[in-house]
PDB file of N, CA, C and O in Angstrom:
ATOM      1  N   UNK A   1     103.417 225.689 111.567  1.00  0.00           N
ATOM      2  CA  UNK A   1     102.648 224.690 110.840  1.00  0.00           C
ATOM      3  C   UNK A   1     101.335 225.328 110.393  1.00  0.00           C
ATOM      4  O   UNK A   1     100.795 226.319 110.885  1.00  0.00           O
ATOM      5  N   UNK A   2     101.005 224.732 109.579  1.00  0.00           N
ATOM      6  CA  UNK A   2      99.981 225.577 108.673  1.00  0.00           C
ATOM      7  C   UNK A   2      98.399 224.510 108.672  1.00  0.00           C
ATOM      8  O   UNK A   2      98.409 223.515 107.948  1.00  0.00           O
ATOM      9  N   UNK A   3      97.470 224.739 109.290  1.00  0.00           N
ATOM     10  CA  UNK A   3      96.238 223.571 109.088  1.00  0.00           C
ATOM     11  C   UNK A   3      95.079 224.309 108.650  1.00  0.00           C
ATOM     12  O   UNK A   3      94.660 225.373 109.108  1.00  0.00           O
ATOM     13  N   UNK A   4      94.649 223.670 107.782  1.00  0.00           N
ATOM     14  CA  UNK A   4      93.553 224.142 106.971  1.00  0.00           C
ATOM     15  C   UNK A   4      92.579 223.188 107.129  1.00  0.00           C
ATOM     16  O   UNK A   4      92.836 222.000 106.937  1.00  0.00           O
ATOM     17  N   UNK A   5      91.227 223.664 107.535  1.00  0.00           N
ATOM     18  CA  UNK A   5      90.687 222.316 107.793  1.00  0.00           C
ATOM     19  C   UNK A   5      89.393 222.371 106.483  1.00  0.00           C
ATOM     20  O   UNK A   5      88.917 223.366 105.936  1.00  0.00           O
ATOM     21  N   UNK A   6      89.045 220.762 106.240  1.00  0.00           N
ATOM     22  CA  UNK A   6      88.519 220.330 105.425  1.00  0.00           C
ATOM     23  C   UNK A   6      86.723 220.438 105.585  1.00  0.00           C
ATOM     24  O   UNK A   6      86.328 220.725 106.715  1.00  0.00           O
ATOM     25  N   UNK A   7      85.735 220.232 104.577  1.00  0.00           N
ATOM     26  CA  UNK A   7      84.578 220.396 104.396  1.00  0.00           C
ATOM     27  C   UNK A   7      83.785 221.452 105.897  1.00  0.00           C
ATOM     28  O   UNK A   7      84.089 222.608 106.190  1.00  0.00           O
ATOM     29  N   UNK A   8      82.774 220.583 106.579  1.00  0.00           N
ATOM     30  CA  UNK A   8      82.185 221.716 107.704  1.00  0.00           C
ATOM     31  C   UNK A   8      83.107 222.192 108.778  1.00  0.00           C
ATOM     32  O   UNK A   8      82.616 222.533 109.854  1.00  0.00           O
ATOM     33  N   UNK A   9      84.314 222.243 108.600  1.00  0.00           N
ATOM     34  CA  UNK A   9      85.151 221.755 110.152  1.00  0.00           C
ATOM     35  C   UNK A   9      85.704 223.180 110.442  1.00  0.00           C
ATOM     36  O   UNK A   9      86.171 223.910 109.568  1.00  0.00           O
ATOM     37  N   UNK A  10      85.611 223.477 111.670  1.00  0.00           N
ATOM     38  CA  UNK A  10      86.437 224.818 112.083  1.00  0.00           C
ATOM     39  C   UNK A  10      87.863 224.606 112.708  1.00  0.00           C
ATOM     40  O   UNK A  10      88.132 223.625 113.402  1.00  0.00           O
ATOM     41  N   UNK A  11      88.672 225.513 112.433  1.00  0.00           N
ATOM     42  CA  UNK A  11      89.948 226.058 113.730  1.00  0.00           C
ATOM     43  C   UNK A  11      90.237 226.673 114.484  1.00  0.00           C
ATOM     44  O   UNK A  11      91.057 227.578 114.327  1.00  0.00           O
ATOM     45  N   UNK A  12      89.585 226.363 115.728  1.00  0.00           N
ATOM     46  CA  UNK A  12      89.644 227.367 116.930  1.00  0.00           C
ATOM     47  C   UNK A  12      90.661 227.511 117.687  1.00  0.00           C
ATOM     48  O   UNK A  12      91.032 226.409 118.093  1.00  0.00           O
ATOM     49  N   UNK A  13      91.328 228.413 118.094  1.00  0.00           N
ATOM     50  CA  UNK A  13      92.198 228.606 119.361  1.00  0.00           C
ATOM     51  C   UNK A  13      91.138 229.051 120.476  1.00  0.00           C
ATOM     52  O   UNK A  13      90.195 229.817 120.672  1.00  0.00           O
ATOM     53  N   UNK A  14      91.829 228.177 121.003  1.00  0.00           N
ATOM     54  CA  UNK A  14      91.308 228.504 122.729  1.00  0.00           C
ATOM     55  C   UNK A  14      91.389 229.685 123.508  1.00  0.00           C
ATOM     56  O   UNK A  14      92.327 230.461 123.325  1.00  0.00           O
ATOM     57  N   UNK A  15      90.578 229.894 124.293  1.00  0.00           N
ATOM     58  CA  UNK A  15      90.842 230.754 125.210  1.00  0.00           C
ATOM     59  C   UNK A  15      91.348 230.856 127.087  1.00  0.00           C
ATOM     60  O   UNK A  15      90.607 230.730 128.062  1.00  0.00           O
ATOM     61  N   UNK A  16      92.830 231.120 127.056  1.00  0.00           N
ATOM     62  CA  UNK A  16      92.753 230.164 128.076  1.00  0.00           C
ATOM     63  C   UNK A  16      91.793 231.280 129.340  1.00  0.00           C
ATOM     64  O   UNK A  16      91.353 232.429 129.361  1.00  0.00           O
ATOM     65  N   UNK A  17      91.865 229.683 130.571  1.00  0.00           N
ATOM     66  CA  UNK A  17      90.810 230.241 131.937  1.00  0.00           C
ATOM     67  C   UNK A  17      91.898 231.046 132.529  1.00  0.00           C
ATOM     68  O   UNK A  17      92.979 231.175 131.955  1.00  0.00           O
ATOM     69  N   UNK A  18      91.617 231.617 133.729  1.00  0.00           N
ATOM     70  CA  UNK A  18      92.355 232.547 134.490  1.00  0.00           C
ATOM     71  C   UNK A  18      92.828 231.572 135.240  1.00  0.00           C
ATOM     72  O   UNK A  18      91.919 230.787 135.510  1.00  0.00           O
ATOM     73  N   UNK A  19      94.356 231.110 135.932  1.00  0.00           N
ATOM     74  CA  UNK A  19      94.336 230.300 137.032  1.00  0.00           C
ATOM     75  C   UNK A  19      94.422 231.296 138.500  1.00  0.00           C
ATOM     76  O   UNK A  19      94.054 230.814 139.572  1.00  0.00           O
ATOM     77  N   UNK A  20      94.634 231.872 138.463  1.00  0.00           N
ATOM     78  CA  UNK A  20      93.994 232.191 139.575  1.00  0.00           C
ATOM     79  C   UNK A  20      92.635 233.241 140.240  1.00  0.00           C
ATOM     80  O   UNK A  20      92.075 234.104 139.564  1.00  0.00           O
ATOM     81  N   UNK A  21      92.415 233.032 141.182  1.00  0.00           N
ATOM     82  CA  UNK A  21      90.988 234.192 141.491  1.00  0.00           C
ATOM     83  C   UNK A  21      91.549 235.618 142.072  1.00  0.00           C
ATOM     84  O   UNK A  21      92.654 236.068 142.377  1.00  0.00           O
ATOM     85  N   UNK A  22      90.067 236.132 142.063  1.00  0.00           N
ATOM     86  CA  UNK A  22      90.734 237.563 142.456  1.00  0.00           C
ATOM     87  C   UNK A  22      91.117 237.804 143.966  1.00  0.00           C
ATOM     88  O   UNK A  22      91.553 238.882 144.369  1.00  0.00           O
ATOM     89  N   UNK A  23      90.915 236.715 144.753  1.00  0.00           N
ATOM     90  CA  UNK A  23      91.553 236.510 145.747  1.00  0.00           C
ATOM     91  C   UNK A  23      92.895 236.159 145.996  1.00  0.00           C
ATOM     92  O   UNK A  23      93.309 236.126 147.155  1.00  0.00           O
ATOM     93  N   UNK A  24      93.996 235.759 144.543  1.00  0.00           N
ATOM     94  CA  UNK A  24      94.820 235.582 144.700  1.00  0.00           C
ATOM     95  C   UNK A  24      94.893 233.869 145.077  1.00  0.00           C
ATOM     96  O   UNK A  24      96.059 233.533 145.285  1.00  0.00           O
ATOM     97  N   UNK A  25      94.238 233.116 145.161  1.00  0.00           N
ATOM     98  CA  UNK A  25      94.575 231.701 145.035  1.00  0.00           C
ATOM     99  C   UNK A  25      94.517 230.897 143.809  1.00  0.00           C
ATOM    100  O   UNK A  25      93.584 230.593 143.065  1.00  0.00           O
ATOM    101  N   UNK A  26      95.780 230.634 143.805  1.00  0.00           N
ATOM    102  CA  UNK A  26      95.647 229.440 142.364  1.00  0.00           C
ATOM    103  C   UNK A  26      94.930 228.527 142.253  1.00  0.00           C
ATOM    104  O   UNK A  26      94.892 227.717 143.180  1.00  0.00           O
ATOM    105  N   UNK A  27      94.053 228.317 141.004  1.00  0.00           N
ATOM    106  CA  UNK A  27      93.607 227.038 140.448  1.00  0.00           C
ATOM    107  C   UNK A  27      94.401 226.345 140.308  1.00  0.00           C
ATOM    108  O   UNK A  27      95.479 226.907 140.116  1.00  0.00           O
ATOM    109  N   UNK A  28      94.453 224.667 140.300  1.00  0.00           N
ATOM    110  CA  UNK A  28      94.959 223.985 138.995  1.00  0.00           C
ATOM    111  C   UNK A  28      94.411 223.588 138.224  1.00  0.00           C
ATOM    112  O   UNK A  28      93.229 223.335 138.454  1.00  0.00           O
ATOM    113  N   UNK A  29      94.891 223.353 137.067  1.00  0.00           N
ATOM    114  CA  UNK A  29      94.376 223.272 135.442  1.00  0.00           C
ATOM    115  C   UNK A  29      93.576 222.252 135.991  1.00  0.00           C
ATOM    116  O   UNK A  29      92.412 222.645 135.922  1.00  0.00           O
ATOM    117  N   UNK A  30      93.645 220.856 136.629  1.00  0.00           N
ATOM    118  CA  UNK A  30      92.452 219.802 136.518  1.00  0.00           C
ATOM    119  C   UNK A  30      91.617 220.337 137.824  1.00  0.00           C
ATOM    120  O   UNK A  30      91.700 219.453 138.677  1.00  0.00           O
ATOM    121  N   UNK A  31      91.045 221.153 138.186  1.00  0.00           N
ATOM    122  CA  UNK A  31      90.207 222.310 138.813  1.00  0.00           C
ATOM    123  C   UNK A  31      89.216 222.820 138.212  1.00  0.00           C
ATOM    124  O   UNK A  31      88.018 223.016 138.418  1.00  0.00           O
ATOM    125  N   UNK A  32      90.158 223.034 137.234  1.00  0.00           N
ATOM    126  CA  UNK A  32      89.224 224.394 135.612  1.00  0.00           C
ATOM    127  C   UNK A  32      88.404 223.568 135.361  1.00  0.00           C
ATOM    128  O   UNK A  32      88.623 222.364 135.502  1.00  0.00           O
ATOM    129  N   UNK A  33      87.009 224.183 134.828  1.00  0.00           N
ATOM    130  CA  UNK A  33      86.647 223.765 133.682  1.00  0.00           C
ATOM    131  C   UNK A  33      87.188 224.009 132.361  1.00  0.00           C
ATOM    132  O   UNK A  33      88.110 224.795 132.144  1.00  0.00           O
ATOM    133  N   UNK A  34      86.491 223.197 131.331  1.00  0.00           N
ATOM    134  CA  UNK A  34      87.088 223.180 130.093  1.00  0.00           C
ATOM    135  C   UNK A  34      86.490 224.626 129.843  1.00  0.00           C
ATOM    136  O   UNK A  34      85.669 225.131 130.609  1.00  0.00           O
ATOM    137  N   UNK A  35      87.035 225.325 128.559  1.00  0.00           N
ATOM    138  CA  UNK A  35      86.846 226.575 128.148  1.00  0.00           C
ATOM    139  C   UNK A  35      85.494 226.356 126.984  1.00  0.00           C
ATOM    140  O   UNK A  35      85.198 225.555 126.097  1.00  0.00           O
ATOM    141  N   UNK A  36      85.113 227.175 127.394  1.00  0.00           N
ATOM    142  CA  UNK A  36      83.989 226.773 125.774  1.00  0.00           C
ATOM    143  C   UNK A  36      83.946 227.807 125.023  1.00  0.00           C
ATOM    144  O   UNK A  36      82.892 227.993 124.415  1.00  0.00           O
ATOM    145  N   UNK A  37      85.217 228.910 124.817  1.00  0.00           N
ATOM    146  CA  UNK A  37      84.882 230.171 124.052  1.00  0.00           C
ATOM    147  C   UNK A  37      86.539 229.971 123.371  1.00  0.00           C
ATOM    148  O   UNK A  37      87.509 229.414 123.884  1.00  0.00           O
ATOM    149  N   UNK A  38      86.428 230.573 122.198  1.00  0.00           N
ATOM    150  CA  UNK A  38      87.710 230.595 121.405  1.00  0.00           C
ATOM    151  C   UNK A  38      87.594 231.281 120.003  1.00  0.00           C
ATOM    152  O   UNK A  38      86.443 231.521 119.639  1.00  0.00           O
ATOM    153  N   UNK A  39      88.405 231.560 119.335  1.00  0.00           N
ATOM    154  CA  UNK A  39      88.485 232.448 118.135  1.00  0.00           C
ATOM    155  C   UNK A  39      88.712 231.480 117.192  1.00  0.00           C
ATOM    156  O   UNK A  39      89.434 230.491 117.312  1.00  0.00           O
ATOM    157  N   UNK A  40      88.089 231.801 116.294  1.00  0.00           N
ATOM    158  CA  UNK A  40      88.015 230.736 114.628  1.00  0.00           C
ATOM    159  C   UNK A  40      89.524 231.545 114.508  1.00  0.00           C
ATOM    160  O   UNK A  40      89.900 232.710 114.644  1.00  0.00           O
ATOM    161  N   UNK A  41      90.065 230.431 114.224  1.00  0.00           N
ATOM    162  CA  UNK A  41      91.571 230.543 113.158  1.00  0.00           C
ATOM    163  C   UNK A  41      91.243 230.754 111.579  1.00  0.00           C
ATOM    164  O   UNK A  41      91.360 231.674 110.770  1.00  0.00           O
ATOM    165  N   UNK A  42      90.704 229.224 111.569  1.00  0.00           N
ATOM    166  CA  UNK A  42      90.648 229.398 109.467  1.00  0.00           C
ATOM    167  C   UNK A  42      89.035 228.112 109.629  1.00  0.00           C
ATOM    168  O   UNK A  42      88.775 227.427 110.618  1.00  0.00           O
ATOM    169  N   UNK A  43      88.543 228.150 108.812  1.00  0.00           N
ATOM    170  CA  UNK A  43      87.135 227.329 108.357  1.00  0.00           C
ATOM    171  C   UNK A  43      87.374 226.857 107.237  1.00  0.00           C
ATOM    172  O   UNK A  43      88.109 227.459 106.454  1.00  0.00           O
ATOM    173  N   UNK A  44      86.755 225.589 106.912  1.00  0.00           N
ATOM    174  CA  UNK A  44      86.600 224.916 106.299  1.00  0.00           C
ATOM    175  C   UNK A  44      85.647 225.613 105.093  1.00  0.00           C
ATOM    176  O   UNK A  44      85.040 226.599 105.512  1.00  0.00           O
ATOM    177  N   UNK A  45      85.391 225.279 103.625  1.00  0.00           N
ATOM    178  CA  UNK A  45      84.216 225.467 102.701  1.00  0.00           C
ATOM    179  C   UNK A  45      83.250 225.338 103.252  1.00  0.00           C
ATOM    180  O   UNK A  45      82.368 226.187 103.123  1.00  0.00           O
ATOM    181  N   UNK A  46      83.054 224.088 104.163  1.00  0.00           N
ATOM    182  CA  UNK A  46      81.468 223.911 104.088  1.00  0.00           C
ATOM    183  C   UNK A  46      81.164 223.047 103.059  1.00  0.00           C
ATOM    184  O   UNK A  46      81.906 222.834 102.100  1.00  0.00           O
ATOM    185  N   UNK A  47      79.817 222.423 103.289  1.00  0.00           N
ATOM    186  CA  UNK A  47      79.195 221.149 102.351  1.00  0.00           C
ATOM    187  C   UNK A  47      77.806 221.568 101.951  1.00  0.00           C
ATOM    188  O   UNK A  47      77.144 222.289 102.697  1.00  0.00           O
ATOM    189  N   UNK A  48      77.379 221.170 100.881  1.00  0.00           N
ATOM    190  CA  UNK A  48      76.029 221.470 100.286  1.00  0.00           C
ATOM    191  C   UNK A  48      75.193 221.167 101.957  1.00  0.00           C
ATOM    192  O   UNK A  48      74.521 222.092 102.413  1.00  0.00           O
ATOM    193  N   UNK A  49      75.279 220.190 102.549  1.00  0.00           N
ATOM    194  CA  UNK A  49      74.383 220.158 103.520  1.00  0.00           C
ATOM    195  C   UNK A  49      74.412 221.115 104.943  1.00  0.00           C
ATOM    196  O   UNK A  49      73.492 221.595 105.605  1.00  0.00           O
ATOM    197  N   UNK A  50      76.078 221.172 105.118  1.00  0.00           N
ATOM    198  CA  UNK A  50      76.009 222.337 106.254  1.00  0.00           C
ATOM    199  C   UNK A  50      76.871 223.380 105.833  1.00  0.00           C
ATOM    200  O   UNK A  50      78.007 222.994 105.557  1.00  0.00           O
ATOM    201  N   UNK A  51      76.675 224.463 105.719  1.00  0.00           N
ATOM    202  CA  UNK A  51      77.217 226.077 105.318  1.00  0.00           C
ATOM    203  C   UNK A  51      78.082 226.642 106.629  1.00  0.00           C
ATOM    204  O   UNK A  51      77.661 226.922 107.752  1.00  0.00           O
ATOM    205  N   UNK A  52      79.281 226.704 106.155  1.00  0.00           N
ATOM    206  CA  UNK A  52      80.135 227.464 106.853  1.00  0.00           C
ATOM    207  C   UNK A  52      79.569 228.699 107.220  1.00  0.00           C
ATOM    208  O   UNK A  52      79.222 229.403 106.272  1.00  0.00           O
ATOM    209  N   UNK A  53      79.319 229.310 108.779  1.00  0.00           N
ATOM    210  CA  UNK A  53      78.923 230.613 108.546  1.00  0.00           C
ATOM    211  C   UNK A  53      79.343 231.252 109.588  1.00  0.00           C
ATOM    212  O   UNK A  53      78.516 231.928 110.202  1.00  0.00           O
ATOM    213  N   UNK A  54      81.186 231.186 110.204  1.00  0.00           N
ATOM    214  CA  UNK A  54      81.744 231.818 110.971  1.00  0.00           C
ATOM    215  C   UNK A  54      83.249 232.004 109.685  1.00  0.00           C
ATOM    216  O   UNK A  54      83.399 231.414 108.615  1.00  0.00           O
ATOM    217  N   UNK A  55      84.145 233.042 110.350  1.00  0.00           N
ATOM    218  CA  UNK A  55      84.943 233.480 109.718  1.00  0.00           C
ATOM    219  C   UNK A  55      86.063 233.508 110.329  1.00  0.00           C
ATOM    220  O   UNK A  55      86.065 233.365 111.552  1.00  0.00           O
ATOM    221  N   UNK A  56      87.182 233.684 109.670  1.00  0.00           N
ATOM    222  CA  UNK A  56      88.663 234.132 111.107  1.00  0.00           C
ATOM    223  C   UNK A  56      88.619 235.420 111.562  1.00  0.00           C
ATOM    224  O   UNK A  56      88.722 236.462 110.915  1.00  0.00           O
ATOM    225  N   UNK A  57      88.474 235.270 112.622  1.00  0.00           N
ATOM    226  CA  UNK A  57      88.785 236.315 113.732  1.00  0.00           C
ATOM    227  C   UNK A  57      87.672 235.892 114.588  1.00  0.00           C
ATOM    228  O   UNK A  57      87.930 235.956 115.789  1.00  0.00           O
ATOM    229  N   UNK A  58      86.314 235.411 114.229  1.00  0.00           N
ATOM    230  CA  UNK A  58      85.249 235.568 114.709  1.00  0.00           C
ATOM    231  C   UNK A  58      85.127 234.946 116.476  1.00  0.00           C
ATOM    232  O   UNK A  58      85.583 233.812 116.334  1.00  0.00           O
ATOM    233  N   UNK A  59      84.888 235.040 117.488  1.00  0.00           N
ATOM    234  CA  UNK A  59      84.772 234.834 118.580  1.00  0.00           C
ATOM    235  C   UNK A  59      83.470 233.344 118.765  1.00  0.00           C
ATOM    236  O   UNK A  59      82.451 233.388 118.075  1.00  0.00           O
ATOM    237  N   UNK A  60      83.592 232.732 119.266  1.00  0.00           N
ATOM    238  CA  UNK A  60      82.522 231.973 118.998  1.00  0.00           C
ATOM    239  C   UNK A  60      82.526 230.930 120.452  1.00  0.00           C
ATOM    240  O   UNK A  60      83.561 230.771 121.098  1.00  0.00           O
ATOM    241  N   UNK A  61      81.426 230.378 120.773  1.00  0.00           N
ATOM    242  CA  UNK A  61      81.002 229.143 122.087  1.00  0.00           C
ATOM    243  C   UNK A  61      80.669 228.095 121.592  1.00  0.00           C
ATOM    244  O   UNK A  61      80.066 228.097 120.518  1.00  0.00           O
ATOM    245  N   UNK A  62      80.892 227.252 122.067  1.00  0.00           N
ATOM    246  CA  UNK A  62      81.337 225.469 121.079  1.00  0.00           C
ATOM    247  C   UNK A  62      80.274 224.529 122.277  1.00  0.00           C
ATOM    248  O   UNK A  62      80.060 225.075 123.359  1.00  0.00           O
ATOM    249  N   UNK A  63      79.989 223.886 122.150  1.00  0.00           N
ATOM    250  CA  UNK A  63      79.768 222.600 122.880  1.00  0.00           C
ATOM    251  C   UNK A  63      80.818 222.298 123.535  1.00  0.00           C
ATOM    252  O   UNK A  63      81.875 222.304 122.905  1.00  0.00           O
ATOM    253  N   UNK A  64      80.840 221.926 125.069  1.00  0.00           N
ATOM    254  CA  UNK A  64      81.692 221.423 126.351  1.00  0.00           C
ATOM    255  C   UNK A  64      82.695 220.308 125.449  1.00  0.00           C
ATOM    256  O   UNK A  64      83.877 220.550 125.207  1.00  0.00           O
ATOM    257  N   UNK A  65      82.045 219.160 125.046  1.00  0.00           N
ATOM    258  CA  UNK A  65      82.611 218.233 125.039  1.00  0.00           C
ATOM    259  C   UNK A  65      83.409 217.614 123.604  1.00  0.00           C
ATOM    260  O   UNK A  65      84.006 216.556 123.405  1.00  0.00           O
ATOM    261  N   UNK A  66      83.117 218.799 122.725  1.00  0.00           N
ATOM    262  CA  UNK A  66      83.290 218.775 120.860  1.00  0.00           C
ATOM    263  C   UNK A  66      84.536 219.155 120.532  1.00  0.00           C
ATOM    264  O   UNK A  66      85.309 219.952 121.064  1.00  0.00           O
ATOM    265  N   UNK A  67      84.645 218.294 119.333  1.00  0.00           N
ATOM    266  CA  UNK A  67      86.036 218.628 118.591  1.00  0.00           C
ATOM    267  C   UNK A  67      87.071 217.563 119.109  1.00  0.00           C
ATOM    268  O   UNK A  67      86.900 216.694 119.963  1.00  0.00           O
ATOM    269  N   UNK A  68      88.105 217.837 118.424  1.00  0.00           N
ATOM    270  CA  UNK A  68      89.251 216.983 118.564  1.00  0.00           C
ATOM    271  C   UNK A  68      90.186 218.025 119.093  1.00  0.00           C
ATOM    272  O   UNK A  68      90.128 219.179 118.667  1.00  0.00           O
ATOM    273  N   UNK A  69      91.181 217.597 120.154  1.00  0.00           N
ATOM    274  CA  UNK A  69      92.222 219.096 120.411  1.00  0.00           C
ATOM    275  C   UNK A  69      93.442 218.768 119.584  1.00  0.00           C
ATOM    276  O   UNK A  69      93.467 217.586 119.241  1.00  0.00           O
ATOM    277  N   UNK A  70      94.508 219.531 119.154  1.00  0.00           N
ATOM    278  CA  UNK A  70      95.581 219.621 118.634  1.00  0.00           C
ATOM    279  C   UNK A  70      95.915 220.691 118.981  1.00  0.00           C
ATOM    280  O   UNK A  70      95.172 221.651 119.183  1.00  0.00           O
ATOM    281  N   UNK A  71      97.414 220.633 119.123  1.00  0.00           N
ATOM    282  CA  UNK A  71      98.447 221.657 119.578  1.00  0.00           C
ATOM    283  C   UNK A  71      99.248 222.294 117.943  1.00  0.00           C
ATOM    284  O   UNK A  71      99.775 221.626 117.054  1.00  0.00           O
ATOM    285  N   UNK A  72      99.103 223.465 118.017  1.00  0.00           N
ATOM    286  CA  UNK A  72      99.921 223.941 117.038  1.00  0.00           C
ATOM    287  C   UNK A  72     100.992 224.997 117.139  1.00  0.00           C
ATOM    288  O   UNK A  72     100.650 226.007 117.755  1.00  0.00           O
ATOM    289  N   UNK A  73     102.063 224.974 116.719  1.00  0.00           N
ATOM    290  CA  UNK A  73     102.677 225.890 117.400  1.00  0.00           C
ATOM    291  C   UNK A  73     103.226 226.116 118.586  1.00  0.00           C
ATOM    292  O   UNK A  73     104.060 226.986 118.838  1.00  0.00           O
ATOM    293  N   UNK A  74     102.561 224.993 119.647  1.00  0.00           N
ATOM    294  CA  UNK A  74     102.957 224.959 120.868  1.00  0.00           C
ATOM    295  C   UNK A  74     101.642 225.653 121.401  1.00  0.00           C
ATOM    296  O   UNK A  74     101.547 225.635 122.628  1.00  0.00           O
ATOM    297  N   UNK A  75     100.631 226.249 120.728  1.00  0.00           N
ATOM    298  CA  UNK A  75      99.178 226.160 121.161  1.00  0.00           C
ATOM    299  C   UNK A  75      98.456 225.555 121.637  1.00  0.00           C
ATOM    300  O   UNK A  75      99.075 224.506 121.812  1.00  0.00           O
ATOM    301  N   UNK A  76      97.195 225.378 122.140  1.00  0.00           N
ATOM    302  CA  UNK A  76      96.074 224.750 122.133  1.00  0.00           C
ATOM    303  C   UNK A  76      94.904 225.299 120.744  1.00  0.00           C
ATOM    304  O   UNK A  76      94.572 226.414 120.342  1.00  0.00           O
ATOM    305  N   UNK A  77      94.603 224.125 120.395  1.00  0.00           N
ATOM    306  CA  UNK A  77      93.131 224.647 119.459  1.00  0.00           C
ATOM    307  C   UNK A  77      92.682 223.594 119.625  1.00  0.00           C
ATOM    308  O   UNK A  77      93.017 222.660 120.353  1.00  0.00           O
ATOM    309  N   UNK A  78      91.663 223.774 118.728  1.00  0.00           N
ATOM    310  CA  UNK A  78      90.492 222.690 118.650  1.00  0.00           C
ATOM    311  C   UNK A  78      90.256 222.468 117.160  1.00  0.00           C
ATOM    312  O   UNK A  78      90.684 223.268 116.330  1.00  0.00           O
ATOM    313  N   UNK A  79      89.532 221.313 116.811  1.00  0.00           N
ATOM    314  CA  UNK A  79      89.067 221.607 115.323  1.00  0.00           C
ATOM    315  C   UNK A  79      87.724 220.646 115.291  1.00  0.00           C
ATOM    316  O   UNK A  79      87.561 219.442 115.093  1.00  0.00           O
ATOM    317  N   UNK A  80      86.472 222.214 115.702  1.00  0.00           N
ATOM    318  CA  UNK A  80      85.354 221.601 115.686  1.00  0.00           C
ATOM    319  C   UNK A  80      84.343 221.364 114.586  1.00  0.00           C
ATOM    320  O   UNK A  80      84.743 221.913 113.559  1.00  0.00           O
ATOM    321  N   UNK A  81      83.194 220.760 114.416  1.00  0.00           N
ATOM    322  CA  UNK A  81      82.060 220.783 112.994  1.00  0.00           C
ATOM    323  C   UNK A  81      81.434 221.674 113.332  1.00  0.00           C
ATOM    324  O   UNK A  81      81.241 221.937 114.519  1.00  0.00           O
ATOM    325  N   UNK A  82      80.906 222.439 112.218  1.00  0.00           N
ATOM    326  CA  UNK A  82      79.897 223.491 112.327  1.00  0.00           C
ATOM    327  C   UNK A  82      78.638 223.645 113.042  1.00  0.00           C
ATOM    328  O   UNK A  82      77.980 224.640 113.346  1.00  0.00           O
ATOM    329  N   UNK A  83      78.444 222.144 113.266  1.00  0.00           N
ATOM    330  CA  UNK A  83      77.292 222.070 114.134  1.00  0.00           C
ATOM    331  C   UNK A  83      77.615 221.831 115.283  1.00  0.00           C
ATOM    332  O   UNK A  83      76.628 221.512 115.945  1.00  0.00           O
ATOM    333  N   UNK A  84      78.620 221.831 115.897  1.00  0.00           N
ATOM    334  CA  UNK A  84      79.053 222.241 117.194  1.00  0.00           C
ATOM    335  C   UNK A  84      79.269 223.672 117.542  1.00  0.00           C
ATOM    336  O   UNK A  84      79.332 224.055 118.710  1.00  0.00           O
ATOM    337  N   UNK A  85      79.342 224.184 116.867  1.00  0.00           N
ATOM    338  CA  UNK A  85      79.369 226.200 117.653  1.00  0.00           C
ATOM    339  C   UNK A  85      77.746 226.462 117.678  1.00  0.00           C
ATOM    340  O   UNK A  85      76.864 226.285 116.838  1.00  0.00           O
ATOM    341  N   UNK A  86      77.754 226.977 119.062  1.00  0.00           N
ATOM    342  CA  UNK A  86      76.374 226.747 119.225  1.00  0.00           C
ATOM    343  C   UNK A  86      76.368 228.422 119.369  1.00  0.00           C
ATOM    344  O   UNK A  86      75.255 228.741 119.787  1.00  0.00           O
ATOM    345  N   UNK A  87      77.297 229.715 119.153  1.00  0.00           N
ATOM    346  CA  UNK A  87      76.519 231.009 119.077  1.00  0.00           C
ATOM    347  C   UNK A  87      77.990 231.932 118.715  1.00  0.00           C
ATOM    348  O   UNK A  87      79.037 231.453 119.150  1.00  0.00           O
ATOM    349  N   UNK A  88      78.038 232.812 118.187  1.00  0.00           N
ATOM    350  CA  UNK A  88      79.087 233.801 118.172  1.00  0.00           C
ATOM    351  C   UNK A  88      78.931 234.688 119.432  1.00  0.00           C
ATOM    352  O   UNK A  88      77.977 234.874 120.188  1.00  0.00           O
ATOM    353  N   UNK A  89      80.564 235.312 119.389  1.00  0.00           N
ATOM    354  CA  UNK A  89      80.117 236.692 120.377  1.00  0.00           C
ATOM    355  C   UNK A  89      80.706 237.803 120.342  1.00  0.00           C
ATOM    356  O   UNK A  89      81.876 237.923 119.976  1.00  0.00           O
ATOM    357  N   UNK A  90      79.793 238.980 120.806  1.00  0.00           N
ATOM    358  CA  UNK A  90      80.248 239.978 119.679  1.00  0.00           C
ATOM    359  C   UNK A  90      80.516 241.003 120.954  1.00  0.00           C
ATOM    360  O   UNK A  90      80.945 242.139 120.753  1.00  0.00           O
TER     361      UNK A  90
END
């Protein structure tokens, strides 16, 4: 499936957490925290008022609680507003 997202909006895939430690004990997923780091898929144009200014491939940290999730592919992503990525990382 193919999603392209519209005006400020990004497409992130997630990054998943490790479930287990280096001790060898498993997490479970409602344990984890949520992830707050993920790779732009595809970006939106952007709007005269907010400017797209991440790219695909780019690595990026979102706000905890932002975006809408959708599964693609049998993925996890996200599809957050531009003013929710609060830094790239390089």
């Amino acid at each position: 499936m193919k999603v392209k997202p519209l005006a400020d909006r990004v497409l992130v895939k997630l990054e998943k957490n490790e479930a287990k430690t280096a001790g060898g004990i498993i997490i479970p997923d409602t344990a984890q925290e949520k992830t707050q780091q993920g790779t732009v898929v595809e970006a939106g144009p952007g709007t005269e008022k907010e400017k797209v200014t991440v790219k695909s491939g780019d690595r990026v940290m979102y706000d905890k609680y932002a975006g809408a999730q959708v599964k693609i592919d049998g993925i996890e992503h996200l599809i957050l507003k531009m003013q929710d990525i609060i830094a790239t990382i390089e």
